[in-house]
C-alpha positions in Angstrom: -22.5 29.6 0.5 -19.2 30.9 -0.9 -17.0 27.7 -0.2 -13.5 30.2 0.2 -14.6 30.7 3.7 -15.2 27.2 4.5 -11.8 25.8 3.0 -8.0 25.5 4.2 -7.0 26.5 0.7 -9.0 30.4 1.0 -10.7 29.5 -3.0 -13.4 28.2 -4.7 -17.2 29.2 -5.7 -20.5 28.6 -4.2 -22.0 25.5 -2.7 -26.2 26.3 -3.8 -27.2 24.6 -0.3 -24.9 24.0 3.1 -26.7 21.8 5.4 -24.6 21.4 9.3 -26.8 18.4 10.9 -25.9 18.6 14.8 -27.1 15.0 15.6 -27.9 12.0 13.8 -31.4 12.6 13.7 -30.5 16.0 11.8 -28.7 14.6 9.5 -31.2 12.0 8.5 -33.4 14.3 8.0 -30.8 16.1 5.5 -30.1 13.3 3.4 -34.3 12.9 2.9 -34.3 16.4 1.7 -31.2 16.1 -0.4 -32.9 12.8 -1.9 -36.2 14.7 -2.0 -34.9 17.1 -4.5 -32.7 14.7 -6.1 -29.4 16.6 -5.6 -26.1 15.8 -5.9 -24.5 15.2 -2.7 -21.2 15.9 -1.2 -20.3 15.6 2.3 -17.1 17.3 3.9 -15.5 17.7 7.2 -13.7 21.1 8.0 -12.2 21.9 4.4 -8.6 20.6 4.4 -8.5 18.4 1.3 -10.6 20.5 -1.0 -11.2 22.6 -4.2 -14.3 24.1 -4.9 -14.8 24.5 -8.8 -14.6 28.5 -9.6 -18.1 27.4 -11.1 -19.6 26.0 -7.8 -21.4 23.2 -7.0 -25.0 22.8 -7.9 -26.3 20.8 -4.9 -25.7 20.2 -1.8 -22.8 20.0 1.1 -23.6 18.3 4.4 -20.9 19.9 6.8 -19.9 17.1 9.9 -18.0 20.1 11.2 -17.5 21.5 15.0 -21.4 20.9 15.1 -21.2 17.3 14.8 -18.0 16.3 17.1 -16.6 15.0 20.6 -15.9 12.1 21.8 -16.3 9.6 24.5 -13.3 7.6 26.4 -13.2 4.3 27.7 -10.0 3.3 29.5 -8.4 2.4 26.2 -9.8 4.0 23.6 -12.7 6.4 22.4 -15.5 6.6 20.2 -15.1 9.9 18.1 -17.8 12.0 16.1 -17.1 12.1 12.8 -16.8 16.2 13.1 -14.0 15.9 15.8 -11.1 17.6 15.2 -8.3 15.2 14.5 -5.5 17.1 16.3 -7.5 17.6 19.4 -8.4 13.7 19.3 -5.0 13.1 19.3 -4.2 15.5 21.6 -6.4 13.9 24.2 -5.8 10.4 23.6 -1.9 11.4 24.8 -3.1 13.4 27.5 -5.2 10.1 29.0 -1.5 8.4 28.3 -3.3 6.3 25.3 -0.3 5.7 22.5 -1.1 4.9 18.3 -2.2 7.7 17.2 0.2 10.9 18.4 2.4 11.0 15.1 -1.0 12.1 13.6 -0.8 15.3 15.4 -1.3 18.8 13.0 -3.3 16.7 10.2 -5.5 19.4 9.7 -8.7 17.0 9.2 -11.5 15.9 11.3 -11.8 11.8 12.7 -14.2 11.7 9.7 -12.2 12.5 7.0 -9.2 10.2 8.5 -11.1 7.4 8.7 -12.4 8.2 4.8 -8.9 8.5 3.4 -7.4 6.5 5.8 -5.4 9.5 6.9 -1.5 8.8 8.1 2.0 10.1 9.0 5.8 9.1 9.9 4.6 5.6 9.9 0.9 5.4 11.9 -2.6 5.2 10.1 -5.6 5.9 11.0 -7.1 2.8 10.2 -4.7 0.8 12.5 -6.0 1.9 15.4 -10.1 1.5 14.1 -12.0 -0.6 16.2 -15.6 -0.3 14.1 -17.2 2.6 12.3 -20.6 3.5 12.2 -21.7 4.8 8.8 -24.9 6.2 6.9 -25.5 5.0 3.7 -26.9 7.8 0.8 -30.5 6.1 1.2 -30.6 6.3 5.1 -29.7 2.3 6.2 -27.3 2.6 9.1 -24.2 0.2 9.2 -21.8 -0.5 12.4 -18.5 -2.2 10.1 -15.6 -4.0 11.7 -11.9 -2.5 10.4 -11.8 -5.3 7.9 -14.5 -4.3 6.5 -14.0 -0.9 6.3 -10.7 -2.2 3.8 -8.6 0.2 4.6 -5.4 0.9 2.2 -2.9 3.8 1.4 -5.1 7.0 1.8 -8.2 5.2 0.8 -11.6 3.2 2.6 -14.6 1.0 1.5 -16.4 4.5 2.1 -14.5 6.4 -0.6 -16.3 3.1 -2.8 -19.4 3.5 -1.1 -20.6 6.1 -0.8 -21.6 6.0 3.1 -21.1 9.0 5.4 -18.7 8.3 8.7 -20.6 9.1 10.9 -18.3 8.2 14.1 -15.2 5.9 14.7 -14.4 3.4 17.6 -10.7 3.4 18.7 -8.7 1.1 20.3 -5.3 2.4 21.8 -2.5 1.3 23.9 -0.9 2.6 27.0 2.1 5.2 27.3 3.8 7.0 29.2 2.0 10.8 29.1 5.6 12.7 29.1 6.8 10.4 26.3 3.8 11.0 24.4 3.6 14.4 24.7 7.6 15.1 23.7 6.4 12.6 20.7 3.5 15.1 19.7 5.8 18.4 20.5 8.5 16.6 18.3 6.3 16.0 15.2 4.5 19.2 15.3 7.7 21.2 15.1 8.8 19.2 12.0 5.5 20.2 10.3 6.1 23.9 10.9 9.9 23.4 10.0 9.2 21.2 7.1 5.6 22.3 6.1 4.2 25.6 4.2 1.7 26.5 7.1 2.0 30.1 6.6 0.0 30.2 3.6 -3.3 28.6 2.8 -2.8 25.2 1.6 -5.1 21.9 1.0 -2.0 19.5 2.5 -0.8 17.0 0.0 -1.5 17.5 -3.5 -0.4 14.4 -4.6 -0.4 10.6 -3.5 2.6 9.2 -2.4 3.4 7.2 -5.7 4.9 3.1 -5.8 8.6 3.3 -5.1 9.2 7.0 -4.6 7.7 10.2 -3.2 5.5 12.9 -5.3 7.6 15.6 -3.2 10.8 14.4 -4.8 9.6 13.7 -8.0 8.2 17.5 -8.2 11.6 19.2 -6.8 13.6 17.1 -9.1 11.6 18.2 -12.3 12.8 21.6 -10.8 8.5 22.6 -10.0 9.1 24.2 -6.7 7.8 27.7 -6.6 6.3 26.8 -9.9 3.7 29.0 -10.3 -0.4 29.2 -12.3 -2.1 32.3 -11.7 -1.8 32.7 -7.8 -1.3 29.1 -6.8 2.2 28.1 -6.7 4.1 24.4 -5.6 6.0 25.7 -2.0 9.3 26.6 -2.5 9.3 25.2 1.2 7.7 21.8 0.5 7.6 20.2 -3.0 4.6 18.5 -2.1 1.8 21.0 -1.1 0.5 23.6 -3.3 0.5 27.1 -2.0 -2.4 30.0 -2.4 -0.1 33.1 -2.8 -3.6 35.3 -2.3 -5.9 35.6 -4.4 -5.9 32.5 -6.4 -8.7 30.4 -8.0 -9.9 27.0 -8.2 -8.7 26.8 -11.8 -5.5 28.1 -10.9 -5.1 25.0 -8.7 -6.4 22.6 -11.2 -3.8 23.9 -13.8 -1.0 24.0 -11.4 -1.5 20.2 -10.6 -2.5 19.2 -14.5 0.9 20.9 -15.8 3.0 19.2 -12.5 1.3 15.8 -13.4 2.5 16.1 -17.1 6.0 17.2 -16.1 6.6 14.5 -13.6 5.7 11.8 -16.1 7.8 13.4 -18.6 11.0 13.8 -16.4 10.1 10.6 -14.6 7.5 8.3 -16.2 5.2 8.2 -13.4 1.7 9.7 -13.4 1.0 11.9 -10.0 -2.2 11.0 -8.7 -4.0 13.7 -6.8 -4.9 13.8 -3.2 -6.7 17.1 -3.1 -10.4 16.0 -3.5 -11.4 18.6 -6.7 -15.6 19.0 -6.6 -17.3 20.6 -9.6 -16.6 21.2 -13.1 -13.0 21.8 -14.0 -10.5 21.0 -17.4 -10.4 17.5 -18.2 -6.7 16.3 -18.0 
């Protein structure tokens, strides 16, 4: 499955199997024959945070994509599949008048991947909000864990440690009023289309925010935007996303960050750490 068409960022080779469970039954059954053919594993949501090696990937992808989401309310909060579109999640938790989570609106993720890395804006996370998740471990145990347990930090989980698959994600929210809410979402959705390359293909952040400063600064000031490798280039819009100009590769990307990372420590003496999950073979650094 040529992975460009199941990306944000339009790149990337060939995933040698795609599996899409549509229950949890289904995707049992698709870690056993992952397992069976001892493959490596990968598991993605909707393609926002990722580059495919040019090279591919020799095993497998389980997709919890628009096949595995929805959601169910209570009167203050919601259990979410982990395939559930983050936006639209937010979109109706403010639309029920349920506040915590509407500065998280545009994320282009699924609940999934917010609760893996923890996902955040303008000062809400993700992980605030977690009630319990219910996870899959690689060898098929199920696990229901609290939010301590799921140790959430800065863009990162216990299941970026352990391996185990989100499988859905219990909320707890607060009330609000709906108007409020809504101008809220209306407010911070403009500043990401003011602020934010979203013209061009893009994989969000490519760096971590580092201690005591912002990648996005650090980049502009070593004078990187519109920087370009091949066809992928750092926005001359926004510091901190790279940019697919059309027709750009996975190595492309890789270089563009490697060379960014070793000019920012040069002009700055801090070491970029990348956010953009990079799967396959690529350059060591």
């Amino acid at each position: 499955m040529p992975m460009d068409r199941r990306t944000t960022f339009k790149l990337g080779g060939e995933a040698r199997f795609l599996l899409e469970p549509t229950s949890e039954v289904e995707l049992e059954t698709a870690l056993d024959w992952v397992r069976s053919r001892d493959l490596p594993l990968f598991v993605m949501g909707r393609g926002s945070n990722l580059v495919v090696s040019d090279a591919g990937w020799p095993g497998a992808i389980v997709c919890l994509g628009a096949s595995f989401a929805g959601a169910e309310w209570t009167g203050s909060g919601a259990t979410a599949r982990a395939g559930t579109r983050l936006t639209e999640f937010v979109t109706q938790s403010v639309g029920r008048g349920l506040a915590g989570l509407e500065k998280l609106a545009g994320i282009p993720g699924t609940v999934g991947g917010a609760v893996f890395i923890n996902a955040g804006a303008y000062g809400q996370e993700f992980g605030d909000r977690v009630e319990r998740v219910k996870s899959l471990s690689r060898d098929g145990t199920w696990r229901e864990r609290t939010r301590e347990e799921c140790r959430f930090g800065y863009r990162s989980s216990a299941f970026r440690d352990n391996g185990e698959i989100v499988v859905s994600a219990t909320v707890e929210l607060e009330p609000g009023d709906v108007e409020a809410l809504r101008a809220g979402v209306r407010e911070t959705q403009k500043a990401r289309v003011d602020k934010q390359p979203l013209d061009l293909p893009n994989a969000g952040s490519l760096f971590k925010r580092p201690p005591g400063g912002f990648a996005s600064k650090m980049v502009e000031e070593a004078g990187l935007k519109g920087f370009r490798v091949g066809n992928a280039a750092i926005s001359g819009k926004h510091a901190g996303f790279a940019v697919n100009l059309g027709g750009a590769t996975a190595t492309d990307v890789w270089e563009l960050s490697r060379e960014v990372v070793r000019r920012v420590q040069e002009s700055h003496g801090v070491t970029l750490e990348r956010e953009v999950v990079f799967l396959g073979e690529f350059p060591k650094d």
